[in-house]
C-alpha positions in Angstrom: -2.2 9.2 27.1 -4.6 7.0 25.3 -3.5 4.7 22.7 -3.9 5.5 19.1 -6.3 4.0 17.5 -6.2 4.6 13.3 -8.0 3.5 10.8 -6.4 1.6 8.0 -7.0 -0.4 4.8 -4.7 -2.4 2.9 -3.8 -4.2 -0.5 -2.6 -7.7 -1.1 -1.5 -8.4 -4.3 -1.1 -12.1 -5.0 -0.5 -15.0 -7.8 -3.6 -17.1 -7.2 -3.4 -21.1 -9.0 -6.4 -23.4 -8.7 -5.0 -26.3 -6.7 -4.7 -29.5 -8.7 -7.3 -31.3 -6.0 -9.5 -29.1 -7.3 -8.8 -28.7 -10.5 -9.9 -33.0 -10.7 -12.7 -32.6 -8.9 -13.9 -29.9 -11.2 -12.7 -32.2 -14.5 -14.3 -35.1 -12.9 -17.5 -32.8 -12.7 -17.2 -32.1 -16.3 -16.9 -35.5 -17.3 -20.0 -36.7 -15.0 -22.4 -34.1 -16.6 -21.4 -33.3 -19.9 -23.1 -30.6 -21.4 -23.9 -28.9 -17.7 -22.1 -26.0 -16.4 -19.9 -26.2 -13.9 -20.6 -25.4 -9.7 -20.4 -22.2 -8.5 -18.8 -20.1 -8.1 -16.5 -21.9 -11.2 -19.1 -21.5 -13.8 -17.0 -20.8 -17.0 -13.9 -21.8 -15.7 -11.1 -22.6 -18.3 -8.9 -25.3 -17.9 -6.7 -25.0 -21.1 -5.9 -21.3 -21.3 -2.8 -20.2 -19.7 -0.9 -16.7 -18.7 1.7 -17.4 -21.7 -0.5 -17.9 -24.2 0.5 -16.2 -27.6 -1.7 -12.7 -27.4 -1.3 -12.4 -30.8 -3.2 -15.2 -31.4 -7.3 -14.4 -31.9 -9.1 -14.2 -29.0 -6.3 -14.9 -26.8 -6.0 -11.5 -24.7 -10.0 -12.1 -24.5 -10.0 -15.3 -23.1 -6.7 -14.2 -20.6 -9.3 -11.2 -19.4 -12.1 -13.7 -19.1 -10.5 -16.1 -16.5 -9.1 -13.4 -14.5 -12.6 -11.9 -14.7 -13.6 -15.5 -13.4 -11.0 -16.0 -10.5 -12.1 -13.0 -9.2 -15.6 -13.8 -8.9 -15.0 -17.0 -7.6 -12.1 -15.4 -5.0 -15.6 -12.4 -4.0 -18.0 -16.2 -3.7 -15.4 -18.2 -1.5 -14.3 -15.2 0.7 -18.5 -14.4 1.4 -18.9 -18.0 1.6 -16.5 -18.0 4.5 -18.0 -15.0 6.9 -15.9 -12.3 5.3 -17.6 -9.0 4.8 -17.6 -8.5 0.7 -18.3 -5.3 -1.0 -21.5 -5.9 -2.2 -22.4 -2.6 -3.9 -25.2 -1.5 -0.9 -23.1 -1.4 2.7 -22.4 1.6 3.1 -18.7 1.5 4.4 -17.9 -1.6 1.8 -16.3 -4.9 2.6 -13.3 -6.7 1.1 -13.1 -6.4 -2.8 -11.3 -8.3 -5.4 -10.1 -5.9 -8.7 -7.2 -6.1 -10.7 -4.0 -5.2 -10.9 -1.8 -5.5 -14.4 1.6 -4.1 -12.6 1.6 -7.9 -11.2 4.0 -10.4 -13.4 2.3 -13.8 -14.3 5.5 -14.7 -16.1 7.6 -15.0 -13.1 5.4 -17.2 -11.3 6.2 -21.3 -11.3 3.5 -22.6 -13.3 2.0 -21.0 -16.3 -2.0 -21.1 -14.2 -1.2 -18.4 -11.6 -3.5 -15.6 -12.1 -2.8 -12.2 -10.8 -5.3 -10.6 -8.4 -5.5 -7.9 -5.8 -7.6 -8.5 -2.7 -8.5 -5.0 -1.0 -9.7 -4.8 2.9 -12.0 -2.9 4.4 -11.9 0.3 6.1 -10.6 -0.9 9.9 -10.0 0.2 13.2 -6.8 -1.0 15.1 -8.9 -1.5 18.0 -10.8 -4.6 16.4 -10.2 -8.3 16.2 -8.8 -7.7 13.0 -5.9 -10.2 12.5 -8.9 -13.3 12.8 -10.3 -11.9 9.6 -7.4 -11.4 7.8 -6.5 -15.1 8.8 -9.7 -16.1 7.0 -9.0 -13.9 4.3 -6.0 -15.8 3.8 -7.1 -19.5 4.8 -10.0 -19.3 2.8 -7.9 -19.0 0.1 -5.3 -21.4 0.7 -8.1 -24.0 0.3 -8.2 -23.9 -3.0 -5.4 -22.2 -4.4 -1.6 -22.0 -4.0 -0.8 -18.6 -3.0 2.1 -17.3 -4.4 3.8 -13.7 -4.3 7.4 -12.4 -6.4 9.0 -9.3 -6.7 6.1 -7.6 -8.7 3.8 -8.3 -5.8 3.5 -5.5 -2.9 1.4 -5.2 0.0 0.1 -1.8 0.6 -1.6 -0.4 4.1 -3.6 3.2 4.1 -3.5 4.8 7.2 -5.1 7.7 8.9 -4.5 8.8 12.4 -8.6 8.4 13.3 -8.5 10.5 16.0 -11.9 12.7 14.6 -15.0 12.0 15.7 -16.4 13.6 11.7 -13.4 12.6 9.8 -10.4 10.8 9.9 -7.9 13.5 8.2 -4.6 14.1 9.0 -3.6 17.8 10.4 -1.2 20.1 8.8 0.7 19.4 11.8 0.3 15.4 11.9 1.3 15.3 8.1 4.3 17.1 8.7 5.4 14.6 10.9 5.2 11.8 8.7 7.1 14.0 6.2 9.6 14.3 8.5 9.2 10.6 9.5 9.5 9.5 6.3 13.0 11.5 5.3 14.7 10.1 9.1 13.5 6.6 8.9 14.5 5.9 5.1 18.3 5.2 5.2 17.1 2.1 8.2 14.2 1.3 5.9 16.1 0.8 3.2 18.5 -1.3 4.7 15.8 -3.6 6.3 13.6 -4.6 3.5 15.0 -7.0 1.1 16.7 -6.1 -2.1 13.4 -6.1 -4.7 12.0 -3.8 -2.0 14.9 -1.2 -1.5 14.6 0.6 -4.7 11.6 -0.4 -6.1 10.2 1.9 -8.9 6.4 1.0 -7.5 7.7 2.6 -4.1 10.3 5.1 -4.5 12.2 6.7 -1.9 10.6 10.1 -1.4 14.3 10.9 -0.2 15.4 10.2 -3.8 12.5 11.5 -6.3 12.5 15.6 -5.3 15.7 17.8 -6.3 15.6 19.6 -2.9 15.0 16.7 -1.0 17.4 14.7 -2.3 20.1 18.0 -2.2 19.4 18.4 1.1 19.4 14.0 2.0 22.7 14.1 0.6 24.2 16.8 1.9 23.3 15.8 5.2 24.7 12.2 4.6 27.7 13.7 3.2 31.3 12.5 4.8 31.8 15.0 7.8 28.9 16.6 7.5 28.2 18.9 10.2 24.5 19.8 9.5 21.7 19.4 11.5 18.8 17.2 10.5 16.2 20.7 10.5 18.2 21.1 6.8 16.2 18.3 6.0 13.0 18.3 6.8 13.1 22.0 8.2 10.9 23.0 4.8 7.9 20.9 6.9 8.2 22.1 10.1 7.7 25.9 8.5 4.8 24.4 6.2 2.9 22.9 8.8 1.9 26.7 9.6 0.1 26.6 6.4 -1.8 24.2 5.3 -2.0 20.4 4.2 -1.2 20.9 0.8 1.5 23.1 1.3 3.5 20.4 3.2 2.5 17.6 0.6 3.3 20.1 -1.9 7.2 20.6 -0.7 7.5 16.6 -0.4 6.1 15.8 -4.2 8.0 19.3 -5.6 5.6 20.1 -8.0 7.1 18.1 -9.6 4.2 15.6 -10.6 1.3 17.3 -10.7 -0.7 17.8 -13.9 -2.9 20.4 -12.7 -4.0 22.2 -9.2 -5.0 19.5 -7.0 -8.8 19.4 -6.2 -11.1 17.3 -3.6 -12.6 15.7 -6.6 -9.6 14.7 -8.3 -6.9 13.6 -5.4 -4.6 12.2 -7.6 -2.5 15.0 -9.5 0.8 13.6 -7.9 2.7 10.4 -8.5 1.6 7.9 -6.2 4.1 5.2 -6.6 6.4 7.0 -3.5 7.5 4.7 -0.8 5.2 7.0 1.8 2.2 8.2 -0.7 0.3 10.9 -0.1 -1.7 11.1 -3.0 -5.3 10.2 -0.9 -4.9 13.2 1.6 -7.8 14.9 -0.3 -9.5 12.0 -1.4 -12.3 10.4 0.9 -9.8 7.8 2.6 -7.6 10.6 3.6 -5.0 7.7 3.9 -1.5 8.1 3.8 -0.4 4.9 1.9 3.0 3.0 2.9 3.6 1.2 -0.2 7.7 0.2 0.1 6.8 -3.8 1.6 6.5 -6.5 -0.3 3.5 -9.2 -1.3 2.4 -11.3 1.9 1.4 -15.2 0.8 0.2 -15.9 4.1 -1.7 -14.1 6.8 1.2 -14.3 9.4 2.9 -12.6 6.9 0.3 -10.0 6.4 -0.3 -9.1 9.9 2.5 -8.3 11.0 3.3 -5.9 8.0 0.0 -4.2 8.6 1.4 -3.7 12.3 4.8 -2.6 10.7 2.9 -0.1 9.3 0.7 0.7 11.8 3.9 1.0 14.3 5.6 2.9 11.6 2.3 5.6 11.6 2.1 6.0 15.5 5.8 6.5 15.9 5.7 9.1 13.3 3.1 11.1 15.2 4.5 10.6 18.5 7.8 12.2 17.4 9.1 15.9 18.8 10.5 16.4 15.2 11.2 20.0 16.2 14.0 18.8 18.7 15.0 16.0 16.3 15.7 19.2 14.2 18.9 20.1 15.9 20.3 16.8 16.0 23.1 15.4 13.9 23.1 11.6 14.8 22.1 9.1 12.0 19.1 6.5 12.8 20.9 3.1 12.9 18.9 0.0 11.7 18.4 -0.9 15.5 17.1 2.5 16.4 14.4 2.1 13.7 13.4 -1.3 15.1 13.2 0.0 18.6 10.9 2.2 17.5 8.9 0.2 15.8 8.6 -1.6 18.6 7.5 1.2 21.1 5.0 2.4 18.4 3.6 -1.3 18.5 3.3 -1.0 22.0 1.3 2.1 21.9 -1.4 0.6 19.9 -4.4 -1.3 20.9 -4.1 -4.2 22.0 -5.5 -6.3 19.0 -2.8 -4.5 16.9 0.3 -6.3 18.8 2.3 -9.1 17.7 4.6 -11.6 20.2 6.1 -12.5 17.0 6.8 -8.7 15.9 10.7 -8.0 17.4 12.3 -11.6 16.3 10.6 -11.1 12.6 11.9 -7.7 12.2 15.5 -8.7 13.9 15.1 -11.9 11.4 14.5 -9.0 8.6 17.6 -7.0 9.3 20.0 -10.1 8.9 18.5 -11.2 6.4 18.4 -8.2 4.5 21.1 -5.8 5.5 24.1 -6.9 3.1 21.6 -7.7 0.2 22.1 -5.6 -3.1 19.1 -4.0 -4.7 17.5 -5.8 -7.3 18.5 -4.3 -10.7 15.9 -4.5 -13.4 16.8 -5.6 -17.1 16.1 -2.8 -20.0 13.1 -4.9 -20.9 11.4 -4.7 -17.1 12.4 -1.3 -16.9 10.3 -0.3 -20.3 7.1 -2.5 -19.2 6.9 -1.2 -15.6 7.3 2.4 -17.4 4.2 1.6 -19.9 2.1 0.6 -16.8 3.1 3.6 -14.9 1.9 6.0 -17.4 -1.1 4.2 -18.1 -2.5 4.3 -14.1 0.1 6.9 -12.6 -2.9 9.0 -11.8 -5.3 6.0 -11.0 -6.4 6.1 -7.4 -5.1 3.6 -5.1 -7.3 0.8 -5.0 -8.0 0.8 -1.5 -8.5 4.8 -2.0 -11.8 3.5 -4.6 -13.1 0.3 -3.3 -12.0 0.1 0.4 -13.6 3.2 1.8 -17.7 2.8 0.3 -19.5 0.3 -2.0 -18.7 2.3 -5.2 -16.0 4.5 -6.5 -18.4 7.7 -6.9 -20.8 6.6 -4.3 -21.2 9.9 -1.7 -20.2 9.2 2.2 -23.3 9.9 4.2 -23.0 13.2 6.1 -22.1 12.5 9.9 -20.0 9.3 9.2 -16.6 9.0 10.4 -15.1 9.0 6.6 -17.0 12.5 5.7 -14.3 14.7 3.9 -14.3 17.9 5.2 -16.7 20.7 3.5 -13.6 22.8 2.4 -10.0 21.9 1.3 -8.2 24.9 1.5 -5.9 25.3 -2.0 -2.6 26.2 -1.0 -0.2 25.9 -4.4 2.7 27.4 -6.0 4.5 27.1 -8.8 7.4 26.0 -6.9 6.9 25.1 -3.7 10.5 25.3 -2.5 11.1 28.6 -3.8 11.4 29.9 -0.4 13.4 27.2 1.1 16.5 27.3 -0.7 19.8 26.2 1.1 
């Protein structure tokens, strides 16, 4: 069989602070020619405001928008200036982008001048060179800034199986293996990623957020349990007979959804789910794995993207039918064995050397660790956020996939959406799959 080559896309969110080097040459600048405006691409550039300045205060919030506003141009300048493909509004498959992101904490980070950002790849295939460019991505940066991530920082990688030679979509059949996937693998995930990333209310287990799901999760995991993984993840083995929606129905409940879900508006279900599969009917297509955490450096970033790639491959490669009538729990060494045979089917430029002794290095680190508990004060601000961009599009979902949210995929492309979504809803989708 011929390795699987997807398509992917991913998110790095990151704490960017103008290294003091730089921050004396641009003074020194200043000084030198008084009255001019600074270089590019720091035109504008404020020394004196900083991310704990009093909002209340006139023109505070204004000026905090401004030199976000002004990093990010900068971050598009030095990232183009280096040979990285930028978005630039007319290519029609886009290039790197730089938006941002108000879920990410400035007040945890160790100096009152990092500025949150969110850095958003381009559409690739697993087959290229692609760990070079996120090197540069990364490097490019680290030249002028210290990079650093916390626990409000993720790192997010879309995935579709790219196996069309039209479109990149998944099959009823191939997403009801990575509903399946994603119920089996969560206890091991959750005991390998570290505690701000085990229960993390921007990635929620999906095990955890449905009423039938989690009935059936725990009933399975109960002491003496007898029952057979199908009384899991049975529900998507039937609705793979059906349709897409029908099996992303069943793993979101209903329970989310404002209205009907339509091609032009993807987003009726909460997206912050550790597997998300709020972009099936947007242009991406992408399932998004959204439970690890921010990556400072690009070492860091690949081999997440290739944990998440692996994760993906595995998921399709899976008889989940035989898995079915099987009673055994995953361990966490099972999950990385897997991972590790799903890196091994990919392309060759989607391999790490590295991979195995960073994910055994994530298991000891990480499998006593307590999940992070958030105060009543985090809880309420991370709530405020959530309702303000719950239905918000994933940014990689918007600005990874063409040059502009809106702008039409040319017919004959490989990310042309399909003519016809077929609408397969009920009011409760697990009406006819009660235990």
């Amino acid at each position: 069989m011929a390795s699987p080559i997807p398509l992917w896309g991913s998110e790095h969110e990151l704490l960017l602070e103008l290294k003091a080097d730089r921050v004396d040459e641009l003074r020194q600048f200043a000084f030198q020619h008084e009255g001019k405006p600074l270089p590019q691409p720091w035109q504008g550039w404020d020394f004196d405001i900083t991310t704990d300045a009093n909002e209340s205060v006139a023109d505070v919030k204004d000026k905090k928008v401004s030199q976000r506003n002004r990093l990010h141009r900068a971050v598009k300048n030095l990232l183009g200036e280096a040979g990285v493909t930028m978005d630039d509004g007319v290519i029609e498959f886009g290039g790197w982008s730089v938006v941002d992101d108000e879920s990410l904490d400035e007040a945890q980070a160790p100096s009152k001048h990092y500025w949150r950002i969110e850095i958003v790849s381009r559409p690739i295939r697993a087959d290229e060179d692609w760990k070079e460019e996120v090197q540069l991505v990364y490097e490019t940066l680290s030249e002028y800034f210290n990079i650093r991530v916390n626990n409000s920082c993720s790192m997010h990688v879309h995935v579709t199986p790219g196996t069309s030679t039209v479109y990149p979509y998944y099959t009823k059949e191939q997403i009801a293996d990575v509903a399946c996937g994603t119920c089996y693998w969560e206890n091991p995930l959750h005991t390998i990623m570290p505690k701000d990333r085990k229960e993390n209310p921007y990635a929620v287990a999906n095990t955890t957020h449905i009423p039938n799901l989690m009935k059936r999760y725990g009933e399975f995991y109960a002491a003496g349990s007898t029952k057979k993984w199908a009384h899991v993840f049975g529900p998507f083995l039937t609705a793979r007979t059906r349709s897409v929606l029908h099996v992303v129905d069943l793993m979101y409940g209903n329970k989310d959804r404002v209205t009907p879900p339509k091609k032009e508006h993807p987003n009726d279900y909460n997206k912050y789910m550790s597997t998300n599969f709020c972009n099936i009917q947007a242009t991406c297509g992408t399932v998004e794995f959204r439970r690890q955490g921010g990556a400072s450096s690009h070492e860091q970033a690949n081999k997440q993207i290739i944990f998440a790639l692996a994760m993906h491959v595995s998921m399709l490669q899976e008889n989940w039918t035989t898995k079915g009538g099987l009673n055994a729990k995953p361990t966490p060494q099972d999950f990385i064995n897997e991972l590790m045979a799903g890196m091994t089917r990919l392309p060759t430029q989607s391999r790490h050397e590295g991979f195995k002794a960073w994910l055994d290095g994530m298991l000891t680190a990480n499998r006593s660790a307590i999940p992070g508990k958030l105060s009543d004060t985090e809880v309420a601000k991370i709530n405020k956020i959530q309702q303000k961009h719950l239905y918000i599009p994933s940014a990689f979902a918007t600005t990874g996939i063409h040059s502009r949210p809106g702008t039409p995929v040319q017919p004959g492309s490989p990310l042309q959406a399909p003519a016809q979504w077929p609408i397969d809803i009920e009011l409760d989708p697990w009406a006819g799959y009660q235990s």
